[in-house]
N, C-alpha and C positions, 0 to 999 in steps of 0.2 A: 276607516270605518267599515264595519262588517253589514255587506247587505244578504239576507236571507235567499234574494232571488239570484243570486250572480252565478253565473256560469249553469242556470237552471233550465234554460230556453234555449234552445237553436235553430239558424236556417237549414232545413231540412229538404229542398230542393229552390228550384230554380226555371223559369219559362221569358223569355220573352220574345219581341219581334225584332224586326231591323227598324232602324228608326231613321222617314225619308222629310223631306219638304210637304210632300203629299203624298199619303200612301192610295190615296183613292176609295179607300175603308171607312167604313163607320168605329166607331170610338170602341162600340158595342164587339163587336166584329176582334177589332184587336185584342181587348182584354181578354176576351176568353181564348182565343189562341195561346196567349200567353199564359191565364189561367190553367189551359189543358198541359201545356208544357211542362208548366210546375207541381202538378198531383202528377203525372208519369213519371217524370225525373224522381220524384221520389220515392216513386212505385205504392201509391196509394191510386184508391179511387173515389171515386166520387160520395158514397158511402161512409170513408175514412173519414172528411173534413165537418166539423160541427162547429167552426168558427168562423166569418166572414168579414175582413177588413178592407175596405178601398177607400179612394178619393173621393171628389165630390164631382166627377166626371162620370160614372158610372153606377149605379145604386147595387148594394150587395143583394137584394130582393131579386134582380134580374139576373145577377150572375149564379144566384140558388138557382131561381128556375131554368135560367137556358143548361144549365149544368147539370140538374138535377138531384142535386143533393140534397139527402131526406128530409134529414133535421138538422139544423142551428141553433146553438143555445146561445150564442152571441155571436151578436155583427156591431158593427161600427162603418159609418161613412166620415171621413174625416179631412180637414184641412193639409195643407200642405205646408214646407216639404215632407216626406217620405219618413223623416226619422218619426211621422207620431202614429204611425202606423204601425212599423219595428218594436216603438216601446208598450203602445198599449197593447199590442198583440199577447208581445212576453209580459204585461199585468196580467191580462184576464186567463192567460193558461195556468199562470203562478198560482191566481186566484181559487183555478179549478172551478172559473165560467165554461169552459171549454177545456177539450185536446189537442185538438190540429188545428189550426188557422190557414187559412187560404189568407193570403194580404196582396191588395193588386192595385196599380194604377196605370192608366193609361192619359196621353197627352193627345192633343186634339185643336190643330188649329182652324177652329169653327171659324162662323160668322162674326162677324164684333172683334175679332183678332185678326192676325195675320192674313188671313184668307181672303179676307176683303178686301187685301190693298194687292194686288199680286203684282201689279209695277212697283211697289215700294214694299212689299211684306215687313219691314223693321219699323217705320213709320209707325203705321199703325198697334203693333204690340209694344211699344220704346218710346216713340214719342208724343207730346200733349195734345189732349183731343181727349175723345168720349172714350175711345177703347181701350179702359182700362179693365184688370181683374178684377181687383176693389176697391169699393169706395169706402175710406174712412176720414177723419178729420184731418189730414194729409191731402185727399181729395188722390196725390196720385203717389205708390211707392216705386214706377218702375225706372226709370231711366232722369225724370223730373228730381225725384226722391234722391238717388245716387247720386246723380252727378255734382250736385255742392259738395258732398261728404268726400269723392273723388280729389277733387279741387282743394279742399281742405287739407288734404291728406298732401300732395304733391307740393304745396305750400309751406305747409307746416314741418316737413322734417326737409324742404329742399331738395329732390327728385323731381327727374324728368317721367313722361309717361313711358320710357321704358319700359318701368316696372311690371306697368298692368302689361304690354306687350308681352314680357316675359313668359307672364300667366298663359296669353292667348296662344306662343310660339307651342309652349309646352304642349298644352292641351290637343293642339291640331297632331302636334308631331308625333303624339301619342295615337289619335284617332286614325293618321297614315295605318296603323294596324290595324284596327278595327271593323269588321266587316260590316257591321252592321250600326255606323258610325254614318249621318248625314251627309260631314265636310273630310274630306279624308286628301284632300290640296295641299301641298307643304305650304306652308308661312313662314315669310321671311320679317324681321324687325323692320326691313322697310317698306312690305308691305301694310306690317300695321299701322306705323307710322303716318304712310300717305293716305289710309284708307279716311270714307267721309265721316266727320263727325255727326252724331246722329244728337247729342245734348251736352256739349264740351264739358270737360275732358274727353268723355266718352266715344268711341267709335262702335264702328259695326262691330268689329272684334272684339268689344270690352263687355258683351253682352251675351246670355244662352239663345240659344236656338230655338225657334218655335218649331217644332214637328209632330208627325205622327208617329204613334208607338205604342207599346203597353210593356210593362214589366209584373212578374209575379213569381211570388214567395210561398213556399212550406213551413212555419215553422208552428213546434211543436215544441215536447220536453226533451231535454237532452237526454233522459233514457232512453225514450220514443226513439230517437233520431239514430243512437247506436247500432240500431238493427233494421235502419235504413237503407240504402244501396252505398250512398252520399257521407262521406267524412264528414261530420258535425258541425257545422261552424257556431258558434256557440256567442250569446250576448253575453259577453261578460259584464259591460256596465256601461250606463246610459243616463244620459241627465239634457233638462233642455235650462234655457237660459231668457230671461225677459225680466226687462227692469221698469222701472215705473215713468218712463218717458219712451211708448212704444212706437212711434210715430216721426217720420223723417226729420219733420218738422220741430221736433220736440230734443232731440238728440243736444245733451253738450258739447262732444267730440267724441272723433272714433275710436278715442280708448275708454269710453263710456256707454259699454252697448251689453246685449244682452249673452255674444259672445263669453266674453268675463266671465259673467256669473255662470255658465254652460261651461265651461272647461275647466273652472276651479273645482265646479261639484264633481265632474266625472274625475277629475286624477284625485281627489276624497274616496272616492268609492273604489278608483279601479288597481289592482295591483299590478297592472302593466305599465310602466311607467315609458315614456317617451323616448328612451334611448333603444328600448325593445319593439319598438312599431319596424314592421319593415314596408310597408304601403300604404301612404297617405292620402286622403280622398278627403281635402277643402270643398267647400259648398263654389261654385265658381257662376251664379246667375250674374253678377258683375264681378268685372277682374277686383276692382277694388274688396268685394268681400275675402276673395282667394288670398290677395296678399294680407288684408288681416288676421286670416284663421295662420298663418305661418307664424305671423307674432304673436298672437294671443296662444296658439297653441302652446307656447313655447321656444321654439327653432329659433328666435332671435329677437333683439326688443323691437318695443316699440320704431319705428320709420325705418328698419335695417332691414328689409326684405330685401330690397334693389342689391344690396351690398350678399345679400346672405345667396339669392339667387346666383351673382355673378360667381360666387365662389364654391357652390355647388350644380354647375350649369357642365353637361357632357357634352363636349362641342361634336361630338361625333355622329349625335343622337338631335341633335338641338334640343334638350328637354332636360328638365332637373331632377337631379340621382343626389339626394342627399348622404352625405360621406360616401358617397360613391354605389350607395347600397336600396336606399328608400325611393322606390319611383312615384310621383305623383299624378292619381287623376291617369291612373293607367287606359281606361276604358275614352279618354278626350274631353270627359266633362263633359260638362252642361254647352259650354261655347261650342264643342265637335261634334260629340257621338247625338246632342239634341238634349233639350231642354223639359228633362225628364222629374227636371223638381226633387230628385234627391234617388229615386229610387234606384238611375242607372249605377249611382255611386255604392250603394247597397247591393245590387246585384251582382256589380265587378268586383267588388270586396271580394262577396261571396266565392265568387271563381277563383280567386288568385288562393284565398286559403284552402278552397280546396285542389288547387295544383290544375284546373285546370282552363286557365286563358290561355292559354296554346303560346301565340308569338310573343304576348304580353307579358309572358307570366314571370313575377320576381322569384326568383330561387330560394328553393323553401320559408315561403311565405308562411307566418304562424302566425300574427296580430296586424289588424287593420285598424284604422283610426278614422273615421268616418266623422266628417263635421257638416251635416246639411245647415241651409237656413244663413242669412242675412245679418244682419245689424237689428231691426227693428223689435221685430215681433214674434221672431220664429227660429233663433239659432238652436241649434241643439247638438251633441256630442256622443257617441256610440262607439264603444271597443270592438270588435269581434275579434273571433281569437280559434284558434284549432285545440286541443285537447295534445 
């Protein structure tokens, strides 16, 4: 299928911070840091940007004012994760609502989350009680939500929780490189193994990281972006996914989720097909979503992850190098680098295609596979791609 917009949009810089347990910062504080980052790396100024897109941690009305940028012909404040910020951005430029988009989020373990338990900080953002994100007819998606589906999963195709381990091994062993990565501690399988259940299957490991942080984007027309400083990284195509049972509680099984319908539409749309990815970036807020994006993505059927892992697992690296080529979740994910809600996975894309995550980086990296977002309510699926 021919879409009009593909390959019309790209990330055109890049800004973020290090991301700790507690940075000691205000939310505020961070995101513009990051914001500042990303108009210089791009070599614009404040001037340049007439678009403004963030989460719902920060209002784009503040980050005009403390930034000063004149005029805005559109903003968006938006839900999470991060891929709807990526996509509506490259609408409303397509649209020709705007030029340049600033697009930012920042993470913030307030009051009411982790902050408040500091003897148990997982407790409280993981398990049952009042501190949850949102309330819907679910009552709670985080760790409550999961971990039947978990349990299901490990059941139904006969797997131990290796699996999810596998995910966490990876990730950490990946953040070992990362500078600016929360948990950067090697992990061992029998560490995760031992570690405490926090709402079984689930451990502390099977889970993102609550931190502080901010991530933030350039992106513009990919003509724009040619005469940029920055190698293009370009949307090639983008689709999200939600079915009509969005709610944990509502789900038939986990190969009935909104995943499916998010990855059939983007390989409809995108001419990159899955054998040409060479850096894969699964959503990983639970290991359980990580090993499904591997099957649904394609890389192997239904219940074969355990298997498909073991058989492209680098014993040297502890971490999975798909045909010996595709790394995944180079940046540590959501479980390492902190639980960044989609964006660190967007921003490390970004690096690796353009050549430059330094220790990380896959060799000639040309197409990234970005899958933010869950089971429920919010999966969704993004190419990016070099020219």
């Amino acid at each position: 299928m021919t879409l009009p917009i593909k390959d019309r949009v790209a990330i055109a810089g890049l800004g973020s911070t290090p991301f700790s347990r507690d940075a000691g910062r205000a939310a505020g504080a961070m995101v513009l840091d990051a914001c500042v980052g990303a108009v210089r790396d791009a070599g614009l100024t404040a001037s340049d940007i007439d678009g403004l897109c963030g989460s719902n941690v920060v209002p784009a009305r503040y980050v005009q004012g403390a930034l000063g940028i004149p005029e805005c012909t559109w903003h968006a404040n938006l839900t999470i994760p991060f891929q709807h910020q990526i996509i509506e951005s490259m609408n409303a430029i397509h649209a020709g609502m705007c030029s340049t988009v600033l697009a930012y989020h920042g993470v913030y373990r307030a009051s009411g989350t982790s902050r408040a338990a500091s003897a148990d900080p997982f407790r409280a953002r993981y398990g049952a009680g009042p501190n949850v994100l949102f309330q819907t007819p679910d009552t709670f998606e985080g760790a409550v939500g999961h971990s039947p589906w978990a349990r299901r999963y490990l059941d139904k195709y006969g797997v131990g929780r290796e699996v999810f381990g596998k995910v966490a091994i990876n990730n950490r062993s990946n953040a070992v490189l990362n500078e600016r990565a929360a948990m950067r501690q090697p992990l061992t399988m029998e560490d995760y193994l031992s570690a405490r259940l926090v709402r079984e299957p689930l451990t502390l490991y099977d889970m993102d990281l609550p931190v502080d942080g901010a991530d933030a984007f350039i992106i513009t027309s990919a003509e724009r972006a040619r005469d940029l400083p920055h190698r293009p990284v370009l949307i090639h195509a983008a689709a999200l996914g939600q079915n009509d049972r969005p709610f944990s509680a509502q789900m038939l099984d986990v190969d009935c989720t909104g995943q499916q319908i998010a990855i059939r539409q983007l390989w409809r749309h995108s001419d990159v097909r899955l054998g040409d990815v060479d850096v894969f970036f699964p959503y990983d807020g639970f290991s359980i979503i990580t090993v499904r994006w591997f099957e649904t993505a394609g890389y192997c059927d239904d219940g074969e992850a355990n298997a498909f892992f073991d058989a492209h697992w680098e014993t040297s690296t502890d971490r999975i190098l798909i045909d010996g080529r595709v790394a995944v979740n180079t940046h540590g994910g959501s479980m390492s680098e902190g639980a960044t809600q989609g964006s660190g996975h967007f921003r490390e894309a970004a690096a690796q295609l353009r050549g430059e995550a330094g220790v990380r980086q896959v060799p000639n990296a040309k197409h990234a596979l970005v899958t933010p977002g869950g089971f429920f309510f919010n999966a969704g699926a993004v190419m990016l791609r070099t020219e």
